[in-house]
TIPALUM-687197 format. One line per 8 residues: number of its first residue (from 0); their letters; for each residue x, y, z of N, C-alpha, C, O, CB. Coordinates in steps of 0.02 Angstrom, whole numbers, plus 32768, in hexadecimal, padded with zeros to 4 digits. Atoms other than C-alpha are relative to their C-alpha. Glycine has a CB too. Example, Ala and Ser with C-alpha at 12.3 -4.5 7.8 and 13.67 -1.06 7.14 Angstrom:
2
0	as	802D 7FC5 8000 8267 7F1F 8186 802D 803C 8000 8061 803B 8021 7FCE 8001 803E ~ 7FD6 7FC5 7FFD 82AC 7FCB 8165 7FD9 8037 8025 7FF2 806E 802D 8014 8017 7FB9
END
This chain:
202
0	xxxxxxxx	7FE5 8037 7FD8 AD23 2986 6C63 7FCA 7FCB 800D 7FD5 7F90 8001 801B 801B 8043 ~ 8026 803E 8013 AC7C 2930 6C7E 7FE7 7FD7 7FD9 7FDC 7F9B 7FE1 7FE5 7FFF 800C ~ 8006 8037 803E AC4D 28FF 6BD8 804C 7FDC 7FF8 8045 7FAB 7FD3 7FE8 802B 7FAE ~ 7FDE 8040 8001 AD04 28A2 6BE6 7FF6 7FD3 8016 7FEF 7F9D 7FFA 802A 7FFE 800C ~ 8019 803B 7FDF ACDC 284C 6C73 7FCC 7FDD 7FF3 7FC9 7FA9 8014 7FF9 8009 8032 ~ 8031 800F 7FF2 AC36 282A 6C3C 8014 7FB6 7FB3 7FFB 7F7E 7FB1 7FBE 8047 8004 ~ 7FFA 801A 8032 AC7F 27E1 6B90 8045 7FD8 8002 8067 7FC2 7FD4 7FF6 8030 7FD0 ~ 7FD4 8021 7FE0 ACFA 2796 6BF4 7FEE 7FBD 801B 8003 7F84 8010 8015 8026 802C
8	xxxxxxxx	8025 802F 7FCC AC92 273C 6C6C 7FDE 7FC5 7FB3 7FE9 7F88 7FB8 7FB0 803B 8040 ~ 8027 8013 8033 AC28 2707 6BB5 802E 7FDB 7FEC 8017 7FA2 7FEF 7FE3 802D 7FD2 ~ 7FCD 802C 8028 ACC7 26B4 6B63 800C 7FC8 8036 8014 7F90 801C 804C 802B 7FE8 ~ 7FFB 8037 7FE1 ACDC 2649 6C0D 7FB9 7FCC 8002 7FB5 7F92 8014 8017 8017 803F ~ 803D 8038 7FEE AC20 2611 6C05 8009 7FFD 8049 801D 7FC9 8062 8007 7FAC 7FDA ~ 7FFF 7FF0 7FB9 AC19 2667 6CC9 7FDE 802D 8001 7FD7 804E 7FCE 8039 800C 8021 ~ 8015 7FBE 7FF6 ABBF 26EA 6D18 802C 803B 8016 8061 802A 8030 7FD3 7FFB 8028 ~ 7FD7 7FC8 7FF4 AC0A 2793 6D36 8020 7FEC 8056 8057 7FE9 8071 7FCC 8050 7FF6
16	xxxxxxxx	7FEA 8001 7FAB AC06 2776 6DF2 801B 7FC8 7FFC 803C 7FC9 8030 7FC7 8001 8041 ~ 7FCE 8040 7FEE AC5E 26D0 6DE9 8046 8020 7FE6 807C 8011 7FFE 7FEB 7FAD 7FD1 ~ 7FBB 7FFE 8037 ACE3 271B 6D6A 802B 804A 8041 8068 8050 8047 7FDF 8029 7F83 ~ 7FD3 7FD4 7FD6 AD0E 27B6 6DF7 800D 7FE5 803C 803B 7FFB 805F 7FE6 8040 800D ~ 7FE7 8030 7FC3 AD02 272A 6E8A 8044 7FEA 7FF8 806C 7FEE 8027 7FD5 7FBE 8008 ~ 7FDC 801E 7FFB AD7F 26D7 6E3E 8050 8040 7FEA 808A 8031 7FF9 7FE6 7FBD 7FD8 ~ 7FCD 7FF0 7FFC ADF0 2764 6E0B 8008 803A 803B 8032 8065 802D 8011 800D 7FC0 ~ 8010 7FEE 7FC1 ADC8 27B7 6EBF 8036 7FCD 801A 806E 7FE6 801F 7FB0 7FFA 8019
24	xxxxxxxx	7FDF 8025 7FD0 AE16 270B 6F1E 8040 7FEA 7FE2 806B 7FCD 8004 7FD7 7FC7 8017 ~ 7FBE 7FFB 8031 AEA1 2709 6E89 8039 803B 802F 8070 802B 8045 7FE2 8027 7FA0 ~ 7FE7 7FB5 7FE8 AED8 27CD 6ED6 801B 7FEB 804C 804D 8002 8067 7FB7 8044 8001 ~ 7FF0 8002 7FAD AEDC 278E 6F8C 8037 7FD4 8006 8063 7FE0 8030 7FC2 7FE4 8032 ~ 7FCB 8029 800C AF4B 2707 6F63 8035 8013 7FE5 8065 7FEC 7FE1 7FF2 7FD4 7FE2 ~ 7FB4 7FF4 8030 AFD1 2768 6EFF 8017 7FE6 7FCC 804F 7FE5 7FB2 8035 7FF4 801D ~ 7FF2 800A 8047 AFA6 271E 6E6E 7FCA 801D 7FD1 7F99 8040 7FDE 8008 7FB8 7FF3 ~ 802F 7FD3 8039 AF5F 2746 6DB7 7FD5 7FC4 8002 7FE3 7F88 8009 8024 801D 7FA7
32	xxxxxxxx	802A 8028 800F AEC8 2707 6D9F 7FEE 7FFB 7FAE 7FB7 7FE4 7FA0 7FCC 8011 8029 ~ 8001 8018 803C AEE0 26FF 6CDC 804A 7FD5 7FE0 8084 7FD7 7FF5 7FEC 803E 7FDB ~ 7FBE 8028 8023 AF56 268F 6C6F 8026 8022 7FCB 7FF5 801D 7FA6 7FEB 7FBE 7FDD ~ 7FEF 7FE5 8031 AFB2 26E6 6BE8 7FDD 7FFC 7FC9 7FD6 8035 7FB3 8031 7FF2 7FF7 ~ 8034 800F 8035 AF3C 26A4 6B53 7FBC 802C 802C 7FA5 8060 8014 7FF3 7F9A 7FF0 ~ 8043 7FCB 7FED AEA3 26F0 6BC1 802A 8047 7FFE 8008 806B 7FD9 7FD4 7FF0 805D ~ 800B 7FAC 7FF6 AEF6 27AB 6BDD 801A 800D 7FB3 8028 8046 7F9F 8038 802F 804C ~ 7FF2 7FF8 803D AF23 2795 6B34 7FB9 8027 7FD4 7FB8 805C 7FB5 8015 7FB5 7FE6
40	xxxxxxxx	8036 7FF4 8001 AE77 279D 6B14 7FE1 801C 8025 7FAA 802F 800F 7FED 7FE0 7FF8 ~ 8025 7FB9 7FD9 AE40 280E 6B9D 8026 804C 7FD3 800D 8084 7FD7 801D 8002 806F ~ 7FE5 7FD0 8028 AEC0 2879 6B20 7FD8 8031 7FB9 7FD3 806C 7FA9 8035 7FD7 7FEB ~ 802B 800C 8027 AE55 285A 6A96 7FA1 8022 800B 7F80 803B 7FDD 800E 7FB6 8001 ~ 8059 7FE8 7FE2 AD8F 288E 6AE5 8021 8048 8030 7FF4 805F 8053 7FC6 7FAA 804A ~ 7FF0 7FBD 7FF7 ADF7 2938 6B26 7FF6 8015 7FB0 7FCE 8040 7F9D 8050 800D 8024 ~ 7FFF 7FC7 8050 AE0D 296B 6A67 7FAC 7FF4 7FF3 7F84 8022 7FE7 8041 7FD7 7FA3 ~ 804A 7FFC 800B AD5F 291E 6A54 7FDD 803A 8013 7FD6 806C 7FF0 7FE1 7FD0 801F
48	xxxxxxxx	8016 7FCB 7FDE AD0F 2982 6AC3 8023 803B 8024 8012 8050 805B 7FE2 7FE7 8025 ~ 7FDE 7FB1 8007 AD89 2A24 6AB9 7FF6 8019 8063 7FD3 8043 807E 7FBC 8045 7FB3 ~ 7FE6 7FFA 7FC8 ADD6 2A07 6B75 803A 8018 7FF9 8065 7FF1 7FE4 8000 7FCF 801F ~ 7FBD 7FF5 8022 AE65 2A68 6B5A 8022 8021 8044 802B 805E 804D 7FFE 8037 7FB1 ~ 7FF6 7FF0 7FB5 AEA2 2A64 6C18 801F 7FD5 8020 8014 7F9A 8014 7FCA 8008 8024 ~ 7FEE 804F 7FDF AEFF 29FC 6C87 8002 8010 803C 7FE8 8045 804D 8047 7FD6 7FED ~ 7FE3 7FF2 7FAF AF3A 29F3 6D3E 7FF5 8049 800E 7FC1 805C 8029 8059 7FF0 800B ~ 7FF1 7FBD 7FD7 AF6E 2AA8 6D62 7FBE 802A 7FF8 7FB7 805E 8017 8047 802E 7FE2
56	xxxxxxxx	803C 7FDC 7FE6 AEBB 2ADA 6D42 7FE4 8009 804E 7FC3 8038 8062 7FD0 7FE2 7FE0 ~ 801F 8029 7FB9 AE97 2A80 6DFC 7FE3 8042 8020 8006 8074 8026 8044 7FD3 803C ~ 8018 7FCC 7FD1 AE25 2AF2 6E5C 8005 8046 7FDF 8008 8074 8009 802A 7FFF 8044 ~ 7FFA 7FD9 8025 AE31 2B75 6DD0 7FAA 8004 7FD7 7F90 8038 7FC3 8043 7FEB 7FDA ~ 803B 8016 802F AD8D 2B38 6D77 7FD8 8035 8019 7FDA 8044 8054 7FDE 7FB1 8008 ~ 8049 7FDC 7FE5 ACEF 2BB7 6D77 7FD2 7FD9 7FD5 7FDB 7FCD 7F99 7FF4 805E 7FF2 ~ 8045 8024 8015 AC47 2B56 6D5F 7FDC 8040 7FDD 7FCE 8078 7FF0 7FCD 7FDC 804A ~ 8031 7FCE 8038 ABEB 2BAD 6CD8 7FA8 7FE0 8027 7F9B 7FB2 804E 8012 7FDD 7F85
64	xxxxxxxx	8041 800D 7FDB AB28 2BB3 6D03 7FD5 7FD6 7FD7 7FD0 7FDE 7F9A 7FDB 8041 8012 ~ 8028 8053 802C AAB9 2B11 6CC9 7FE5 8024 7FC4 7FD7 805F 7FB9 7FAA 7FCC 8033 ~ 8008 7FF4 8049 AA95 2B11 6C26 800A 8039 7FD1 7FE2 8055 7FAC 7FCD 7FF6 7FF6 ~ 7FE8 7FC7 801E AAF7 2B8D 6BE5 804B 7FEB 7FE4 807C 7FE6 8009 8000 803F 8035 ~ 7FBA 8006 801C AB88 2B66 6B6D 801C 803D 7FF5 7FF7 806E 7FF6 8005 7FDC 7FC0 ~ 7FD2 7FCE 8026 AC17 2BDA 6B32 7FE0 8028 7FDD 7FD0 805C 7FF8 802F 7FE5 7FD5 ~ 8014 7FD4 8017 ABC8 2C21 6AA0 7FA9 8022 8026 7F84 8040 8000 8006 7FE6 7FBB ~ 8038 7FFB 7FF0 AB2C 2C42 6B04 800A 802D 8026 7FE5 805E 8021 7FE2 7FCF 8012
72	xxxxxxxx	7FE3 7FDC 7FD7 AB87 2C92 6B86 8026 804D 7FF3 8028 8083 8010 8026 7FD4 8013 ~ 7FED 7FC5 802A ABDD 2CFC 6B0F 7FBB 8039 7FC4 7FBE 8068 7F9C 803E 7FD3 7FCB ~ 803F 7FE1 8038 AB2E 2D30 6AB5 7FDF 8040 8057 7FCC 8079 805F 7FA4 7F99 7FD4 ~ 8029 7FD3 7FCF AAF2 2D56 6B6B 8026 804D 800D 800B 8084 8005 7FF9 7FD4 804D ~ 7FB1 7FCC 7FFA AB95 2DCE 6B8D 7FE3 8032 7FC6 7FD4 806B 7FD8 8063 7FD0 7FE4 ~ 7FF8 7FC9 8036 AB7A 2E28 6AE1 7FBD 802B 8003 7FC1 8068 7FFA 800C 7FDF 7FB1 ~ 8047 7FEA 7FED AAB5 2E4C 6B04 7FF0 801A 8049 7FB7 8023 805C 7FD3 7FC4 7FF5 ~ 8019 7FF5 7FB9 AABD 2E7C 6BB5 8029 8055 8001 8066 8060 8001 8021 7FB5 8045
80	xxxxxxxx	7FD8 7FCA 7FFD AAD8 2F35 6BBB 8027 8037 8017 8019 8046 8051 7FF6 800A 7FF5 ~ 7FB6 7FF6 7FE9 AB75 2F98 6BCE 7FF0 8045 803F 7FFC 8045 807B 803D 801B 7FAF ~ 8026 7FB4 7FF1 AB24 3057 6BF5 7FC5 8014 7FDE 7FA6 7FFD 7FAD 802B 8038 7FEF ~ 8035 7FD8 801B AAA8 30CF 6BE6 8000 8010 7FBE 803C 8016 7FB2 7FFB 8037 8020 ~ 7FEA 7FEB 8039 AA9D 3101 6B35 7FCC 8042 7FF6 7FD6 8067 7FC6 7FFF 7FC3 7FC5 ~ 8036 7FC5 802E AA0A 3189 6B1F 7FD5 8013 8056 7FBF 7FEC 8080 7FB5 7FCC 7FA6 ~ 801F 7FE2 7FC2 A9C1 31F6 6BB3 7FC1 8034 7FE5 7FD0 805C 7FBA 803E 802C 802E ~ 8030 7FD6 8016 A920 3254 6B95 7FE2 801E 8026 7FBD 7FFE 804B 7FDB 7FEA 7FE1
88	xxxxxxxx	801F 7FCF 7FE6 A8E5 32EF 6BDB 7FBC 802C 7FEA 7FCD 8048 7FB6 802C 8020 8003 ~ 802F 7FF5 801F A836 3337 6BB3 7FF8 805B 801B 8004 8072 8053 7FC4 7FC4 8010 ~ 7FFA 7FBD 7FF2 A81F 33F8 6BA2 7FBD 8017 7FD0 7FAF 7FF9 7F9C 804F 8020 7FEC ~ 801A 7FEE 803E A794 3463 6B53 800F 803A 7FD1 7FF8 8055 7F9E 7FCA 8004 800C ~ 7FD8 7FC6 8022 A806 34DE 6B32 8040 7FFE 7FF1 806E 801C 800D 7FFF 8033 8020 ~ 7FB2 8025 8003 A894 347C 6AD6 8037 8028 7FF2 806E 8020 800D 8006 7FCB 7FC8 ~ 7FCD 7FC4 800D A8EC 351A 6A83 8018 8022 8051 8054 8028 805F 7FD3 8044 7FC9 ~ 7FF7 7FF4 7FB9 A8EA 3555 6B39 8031 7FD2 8045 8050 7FE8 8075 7FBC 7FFF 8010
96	xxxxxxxx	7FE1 8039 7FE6 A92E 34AB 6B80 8059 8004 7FE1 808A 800C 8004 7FCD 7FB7 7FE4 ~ 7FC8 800B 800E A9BE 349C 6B0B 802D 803D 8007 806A 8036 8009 7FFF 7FE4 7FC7 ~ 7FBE 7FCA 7FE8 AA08 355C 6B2E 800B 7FE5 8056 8046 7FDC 8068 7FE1 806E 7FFC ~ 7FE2 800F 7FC0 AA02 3527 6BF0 8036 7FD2 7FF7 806E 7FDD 800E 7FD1 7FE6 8031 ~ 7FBF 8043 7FFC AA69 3484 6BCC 8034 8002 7FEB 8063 7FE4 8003 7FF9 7FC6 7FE4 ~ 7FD1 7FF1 803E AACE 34C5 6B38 8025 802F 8024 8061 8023 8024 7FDE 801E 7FB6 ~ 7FEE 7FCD 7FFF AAF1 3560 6B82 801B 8024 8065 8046 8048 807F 7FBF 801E 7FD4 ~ 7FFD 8005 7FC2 AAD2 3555 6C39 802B 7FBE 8027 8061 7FB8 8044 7FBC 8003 800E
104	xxxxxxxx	7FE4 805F 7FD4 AAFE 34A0 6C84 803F 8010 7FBB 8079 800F 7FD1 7FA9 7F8C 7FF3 ~ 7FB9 7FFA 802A AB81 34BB 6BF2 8013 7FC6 7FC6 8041 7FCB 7F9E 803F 7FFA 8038 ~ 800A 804C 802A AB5D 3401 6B92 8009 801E 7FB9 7FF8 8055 7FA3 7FA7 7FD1 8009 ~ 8003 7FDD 804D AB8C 33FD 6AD8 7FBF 7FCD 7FD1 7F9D 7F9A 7FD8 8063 7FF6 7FD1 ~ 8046 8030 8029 AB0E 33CA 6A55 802D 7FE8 7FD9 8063 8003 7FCB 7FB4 8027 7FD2 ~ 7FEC 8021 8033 AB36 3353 69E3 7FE9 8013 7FB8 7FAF 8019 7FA7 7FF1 7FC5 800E ~ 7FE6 7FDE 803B AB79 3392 6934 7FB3 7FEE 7FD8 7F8C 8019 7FC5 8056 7FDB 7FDB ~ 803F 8021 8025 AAE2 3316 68DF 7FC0 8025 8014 7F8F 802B 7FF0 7FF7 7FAD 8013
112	xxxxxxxx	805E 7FEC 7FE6 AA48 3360 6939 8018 804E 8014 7FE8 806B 802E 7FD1 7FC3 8060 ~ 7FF1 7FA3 7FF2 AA98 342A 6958 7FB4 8017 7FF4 7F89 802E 801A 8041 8033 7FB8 ~ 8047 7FE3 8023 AA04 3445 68C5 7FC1 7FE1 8003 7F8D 7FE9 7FE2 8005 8004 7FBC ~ 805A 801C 7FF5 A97F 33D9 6911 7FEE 802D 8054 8002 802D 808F 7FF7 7F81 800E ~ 801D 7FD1 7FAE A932 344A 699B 7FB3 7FDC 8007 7F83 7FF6 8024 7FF3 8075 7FF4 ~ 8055 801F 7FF1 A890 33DE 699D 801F 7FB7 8043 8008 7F9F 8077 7FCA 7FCC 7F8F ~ 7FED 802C 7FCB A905 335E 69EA 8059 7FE5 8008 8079 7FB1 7FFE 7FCF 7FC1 7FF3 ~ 7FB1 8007 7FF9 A9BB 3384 6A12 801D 7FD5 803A 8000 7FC7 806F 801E 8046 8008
120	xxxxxxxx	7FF9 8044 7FD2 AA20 3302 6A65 8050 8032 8006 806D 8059 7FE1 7FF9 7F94 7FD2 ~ 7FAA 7FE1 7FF7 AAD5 332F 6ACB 8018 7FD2 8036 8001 7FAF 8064 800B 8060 801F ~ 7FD1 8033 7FE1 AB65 32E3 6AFB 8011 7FF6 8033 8032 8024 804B 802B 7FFE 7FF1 ~ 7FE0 7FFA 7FA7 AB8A 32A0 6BB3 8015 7FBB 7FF8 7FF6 7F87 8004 7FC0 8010 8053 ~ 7FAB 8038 8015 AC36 322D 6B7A 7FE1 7FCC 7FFF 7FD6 7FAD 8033 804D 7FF4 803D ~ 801F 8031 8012 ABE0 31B0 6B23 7FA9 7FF5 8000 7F90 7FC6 7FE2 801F 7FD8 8023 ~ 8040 8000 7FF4 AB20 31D7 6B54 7FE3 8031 7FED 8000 8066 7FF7 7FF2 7FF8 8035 ~ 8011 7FD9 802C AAB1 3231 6AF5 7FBE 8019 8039 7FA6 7FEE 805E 7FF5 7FDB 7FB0
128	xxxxxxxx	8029 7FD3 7FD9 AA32 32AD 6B57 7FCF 8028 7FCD 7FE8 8057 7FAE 8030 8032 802C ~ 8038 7FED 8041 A993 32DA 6ADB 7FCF 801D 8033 7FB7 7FFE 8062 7FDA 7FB4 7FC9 ~ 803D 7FE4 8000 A916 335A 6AFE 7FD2 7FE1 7FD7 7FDE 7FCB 7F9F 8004 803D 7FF2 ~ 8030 8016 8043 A860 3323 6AC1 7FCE 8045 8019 7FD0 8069 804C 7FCF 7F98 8001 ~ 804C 7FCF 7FF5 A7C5 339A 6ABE 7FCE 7FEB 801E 7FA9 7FC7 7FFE 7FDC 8012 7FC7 ~ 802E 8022 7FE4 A751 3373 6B46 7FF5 802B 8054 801C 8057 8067 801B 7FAD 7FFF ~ 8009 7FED 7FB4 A716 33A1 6BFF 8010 7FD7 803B 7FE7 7FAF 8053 7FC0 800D 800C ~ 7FFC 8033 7FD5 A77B 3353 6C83 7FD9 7FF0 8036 7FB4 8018 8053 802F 8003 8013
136	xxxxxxxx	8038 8008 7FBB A723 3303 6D0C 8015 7FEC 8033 8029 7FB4 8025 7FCA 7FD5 7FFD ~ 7FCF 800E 7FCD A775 32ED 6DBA 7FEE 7FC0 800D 7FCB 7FA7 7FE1 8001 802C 803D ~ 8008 8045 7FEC A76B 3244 6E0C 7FBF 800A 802E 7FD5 802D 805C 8047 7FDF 8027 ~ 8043 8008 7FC0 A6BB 323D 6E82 801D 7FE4 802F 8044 7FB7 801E 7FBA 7FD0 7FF2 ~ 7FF2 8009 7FA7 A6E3 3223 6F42 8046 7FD1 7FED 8045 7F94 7FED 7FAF 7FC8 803E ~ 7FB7 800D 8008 A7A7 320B 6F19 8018 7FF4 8045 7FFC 8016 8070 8028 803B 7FDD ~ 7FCE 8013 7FCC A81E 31C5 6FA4 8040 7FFD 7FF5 805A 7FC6 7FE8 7FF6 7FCB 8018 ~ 7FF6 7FD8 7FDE A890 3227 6FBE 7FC3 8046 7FCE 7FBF 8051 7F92 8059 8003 8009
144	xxxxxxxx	8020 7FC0 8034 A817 32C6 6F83 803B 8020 7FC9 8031 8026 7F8C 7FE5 804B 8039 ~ 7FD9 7FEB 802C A8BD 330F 6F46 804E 7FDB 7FF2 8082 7FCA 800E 8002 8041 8012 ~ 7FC2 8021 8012 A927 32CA 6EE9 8004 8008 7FAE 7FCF 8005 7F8E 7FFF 7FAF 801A ~ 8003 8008 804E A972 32D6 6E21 7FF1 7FE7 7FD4 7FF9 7FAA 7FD5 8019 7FFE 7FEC ~ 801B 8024 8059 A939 32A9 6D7C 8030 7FCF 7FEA 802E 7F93 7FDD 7FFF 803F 7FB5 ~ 7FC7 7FFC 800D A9E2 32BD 6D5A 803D 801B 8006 8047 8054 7FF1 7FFB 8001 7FE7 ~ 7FDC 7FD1 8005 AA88 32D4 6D85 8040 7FF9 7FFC 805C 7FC3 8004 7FF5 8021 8026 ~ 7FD2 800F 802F AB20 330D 6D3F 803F 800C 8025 8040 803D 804A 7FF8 8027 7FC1
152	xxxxxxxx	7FBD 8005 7FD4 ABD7 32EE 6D8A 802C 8045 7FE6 8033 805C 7FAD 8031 7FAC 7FEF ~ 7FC7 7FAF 8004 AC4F 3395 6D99 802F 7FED 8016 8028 7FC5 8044 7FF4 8049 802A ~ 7FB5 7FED 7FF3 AD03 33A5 6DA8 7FF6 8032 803C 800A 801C 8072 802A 8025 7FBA ~ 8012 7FBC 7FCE ACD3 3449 6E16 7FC7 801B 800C 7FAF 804A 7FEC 801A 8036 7FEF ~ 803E 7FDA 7FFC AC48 3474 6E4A 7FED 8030 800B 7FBD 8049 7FEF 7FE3 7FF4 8016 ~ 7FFE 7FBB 8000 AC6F 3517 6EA2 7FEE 8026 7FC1 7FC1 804F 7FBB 803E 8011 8013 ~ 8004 7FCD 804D AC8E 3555 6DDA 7FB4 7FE8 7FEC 7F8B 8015 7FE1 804A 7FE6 7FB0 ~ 8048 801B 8016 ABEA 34F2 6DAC 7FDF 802D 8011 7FC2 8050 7FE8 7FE3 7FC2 801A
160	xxxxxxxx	8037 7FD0 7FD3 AB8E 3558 6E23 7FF7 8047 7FF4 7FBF 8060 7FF5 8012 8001 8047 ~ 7FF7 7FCF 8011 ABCC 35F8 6DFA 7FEF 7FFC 7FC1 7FCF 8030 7FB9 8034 8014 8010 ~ 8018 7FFE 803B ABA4 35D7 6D48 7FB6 7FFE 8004 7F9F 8018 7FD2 801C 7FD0 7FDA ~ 8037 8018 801F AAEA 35A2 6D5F 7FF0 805E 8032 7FC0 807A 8018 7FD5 7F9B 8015 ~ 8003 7FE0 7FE4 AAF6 3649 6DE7 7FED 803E 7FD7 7FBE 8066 7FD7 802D 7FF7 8021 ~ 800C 7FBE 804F AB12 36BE 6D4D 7FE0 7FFF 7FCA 7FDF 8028 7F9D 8035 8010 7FD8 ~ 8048 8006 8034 AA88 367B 6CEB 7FC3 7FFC 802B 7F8F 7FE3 8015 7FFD 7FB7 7FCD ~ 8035 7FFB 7FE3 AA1B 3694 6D6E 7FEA 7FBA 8008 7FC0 7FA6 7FE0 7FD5 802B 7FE1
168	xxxxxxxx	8024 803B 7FE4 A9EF 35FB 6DAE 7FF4 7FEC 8039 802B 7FED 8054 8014 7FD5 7FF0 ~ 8032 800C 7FA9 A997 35CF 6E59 802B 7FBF 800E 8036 7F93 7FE5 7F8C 7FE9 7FFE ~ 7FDF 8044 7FE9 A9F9 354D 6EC1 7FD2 8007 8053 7FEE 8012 8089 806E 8001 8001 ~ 8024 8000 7FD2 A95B 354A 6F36 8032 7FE5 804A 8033 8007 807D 7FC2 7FD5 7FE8 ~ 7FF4 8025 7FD5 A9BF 34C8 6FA6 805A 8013 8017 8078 7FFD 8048 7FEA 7FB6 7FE3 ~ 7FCC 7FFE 7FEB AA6A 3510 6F98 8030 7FCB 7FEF 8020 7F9B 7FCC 7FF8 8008 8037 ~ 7FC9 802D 8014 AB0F 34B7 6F8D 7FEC 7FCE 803A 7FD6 7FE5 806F 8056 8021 8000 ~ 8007 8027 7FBF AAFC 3408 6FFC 8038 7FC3 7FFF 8045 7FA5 7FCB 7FAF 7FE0 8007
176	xxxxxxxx	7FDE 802B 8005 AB77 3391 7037 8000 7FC4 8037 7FE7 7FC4 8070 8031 801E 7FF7 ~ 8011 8038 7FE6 AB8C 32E5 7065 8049 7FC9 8006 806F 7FC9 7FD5 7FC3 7FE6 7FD1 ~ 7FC9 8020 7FF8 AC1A 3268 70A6 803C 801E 7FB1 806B 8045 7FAE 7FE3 7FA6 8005 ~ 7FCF 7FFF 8039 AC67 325F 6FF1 7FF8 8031 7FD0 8026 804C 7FB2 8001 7FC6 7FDD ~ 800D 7FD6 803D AC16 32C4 6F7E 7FDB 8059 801C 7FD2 8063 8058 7FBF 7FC9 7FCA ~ 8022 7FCC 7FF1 ABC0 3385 6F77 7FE4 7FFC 7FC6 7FFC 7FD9 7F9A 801E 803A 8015 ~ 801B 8008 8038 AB3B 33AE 6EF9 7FCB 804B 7FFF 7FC7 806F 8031 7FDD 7FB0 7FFD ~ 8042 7FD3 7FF4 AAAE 342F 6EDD 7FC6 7FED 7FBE 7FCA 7FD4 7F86 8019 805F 7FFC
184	xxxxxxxx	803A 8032 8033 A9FB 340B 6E9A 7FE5 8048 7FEE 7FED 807D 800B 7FB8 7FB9 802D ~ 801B 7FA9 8019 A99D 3498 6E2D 7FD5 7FEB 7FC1 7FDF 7FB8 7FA2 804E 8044 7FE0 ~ 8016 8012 803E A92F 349A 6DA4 7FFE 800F 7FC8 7FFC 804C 7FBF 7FDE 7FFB 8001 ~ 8001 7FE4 8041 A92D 349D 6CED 7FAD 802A 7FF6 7F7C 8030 801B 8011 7FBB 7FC6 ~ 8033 7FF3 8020 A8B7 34EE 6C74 7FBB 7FFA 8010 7F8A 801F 8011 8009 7FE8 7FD7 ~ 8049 8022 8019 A836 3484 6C78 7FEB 7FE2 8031 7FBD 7FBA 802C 7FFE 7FCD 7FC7 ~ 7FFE 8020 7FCF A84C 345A 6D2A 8001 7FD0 801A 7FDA 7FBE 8046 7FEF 8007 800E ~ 7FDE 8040 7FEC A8A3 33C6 6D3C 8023 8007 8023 8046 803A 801C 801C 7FDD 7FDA
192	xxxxxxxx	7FCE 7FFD 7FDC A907 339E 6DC6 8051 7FEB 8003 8063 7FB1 8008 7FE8 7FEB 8022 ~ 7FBE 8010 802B A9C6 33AD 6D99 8037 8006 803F 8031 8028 8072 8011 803F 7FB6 ~ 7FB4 8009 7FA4 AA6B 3390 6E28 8049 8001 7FBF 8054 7FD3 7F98 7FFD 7F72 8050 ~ 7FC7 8008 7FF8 AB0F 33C1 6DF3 8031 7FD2 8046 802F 7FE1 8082 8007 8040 7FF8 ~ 7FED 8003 7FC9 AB79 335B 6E54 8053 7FF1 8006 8070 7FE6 7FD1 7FD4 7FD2 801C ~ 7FAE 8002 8010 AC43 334A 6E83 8010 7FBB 8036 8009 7FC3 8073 8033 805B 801B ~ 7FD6 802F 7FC1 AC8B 32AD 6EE7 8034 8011 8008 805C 8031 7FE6 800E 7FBA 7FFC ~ 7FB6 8008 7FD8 AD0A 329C 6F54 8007 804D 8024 803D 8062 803A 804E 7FEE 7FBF
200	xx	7FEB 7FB2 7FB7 ACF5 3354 6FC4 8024 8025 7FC2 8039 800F 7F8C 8051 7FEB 8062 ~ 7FD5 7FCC 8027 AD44 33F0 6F7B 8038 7FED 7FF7 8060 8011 7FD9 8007 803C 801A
END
């Protein structure tokens, strides 16, 4: 709309602000402030400049942010990203890591990496979870001291619990709950800090 007006204002040999003065005190009066030969040509610098809008836009318009056209806008959109794609956990005992996750926490590995045990990756619906070979290292003077690495959403957690119960697993802290959600924190392998957790209360 402003490059019309601006190539509007240019065909009268006026400045912009004279050319909306005058169709400003045109509006108050109840009349048009163009002649048929001009909106003829305000018809004309719409196709120019690909205005493809009229009236019932009014108060509909969103201002895009300075200097940012369409395709620019659409480059930013496609580069700005959606989710997590790759989570990495460090263990020095990866064969050891992937029966807890595989077998314990219950996660499936992905079909492609089953036969890489140096660095198997598994599926959490769309996000890939990779053991690497290494010695984790906790965070130094952390706030909150405890809190997860990582953690993974349950349908039930009661059954969760009872599953990690019969593989022997330590739930130092117990089941804990909070307005919306309950969760419990425990550690893997390699002693990382891991939270099953369930929203929304039993």
């Amino acid at each position: 709309m402003l490059k019309v007006l601006k190539a509007l204002a240019e065909y009268f040999d006026i400045s912009l602000g004279d050319l909306l003065e005058g169709i400003v005190l045109h509006a108050f009066e109840g009349k048009s402030p163009f002649d048929a030969e001009t909106l003829q040509r305000v018809e004309t610098l719409k196709e120019i400049y690909g205005m493809d809008y009229d009236a019932r836009a009014s108060h509909r318009l969103v201002e895009q942010p300075p200097h940012q056209d369409r395709g620019e806008s659409d480059a930013a959109s496609l580069s700005t990203p959606k989710h997590i794609a790759v989570i990495s956990l460090w263990a020095e005992d990866v064969p050891a890591a992937v029966h807890f996750y595989r077998d314990v926490v219950g996660l499936q590995v992905l079909p492609s990496h089953s036969h890489h045990s140096e660095r198997p990756h598994f599926d959490l619906d769309g996000t890939c979870l990779t053991i690497l070979q290494g010695k984790p290292i906790p965070a130094q003077d952390a706030e909150p001291a405890r809190f997860p690495l990582i953690a993974f959403a349950v349908d039930d957690l009661e059954s969760a619990v009872e599953r990690l119960h019969a593989h022997g697993v330590e739930l130092p802290w117990g089941v804990e709950e909070g307005v919306e959600s309950q969760w419990a924190i425990f550690r893997d392998p390699a002693g990382n800090l891991i939270e099953l957790v369930q929203f929304g209360g039993r």
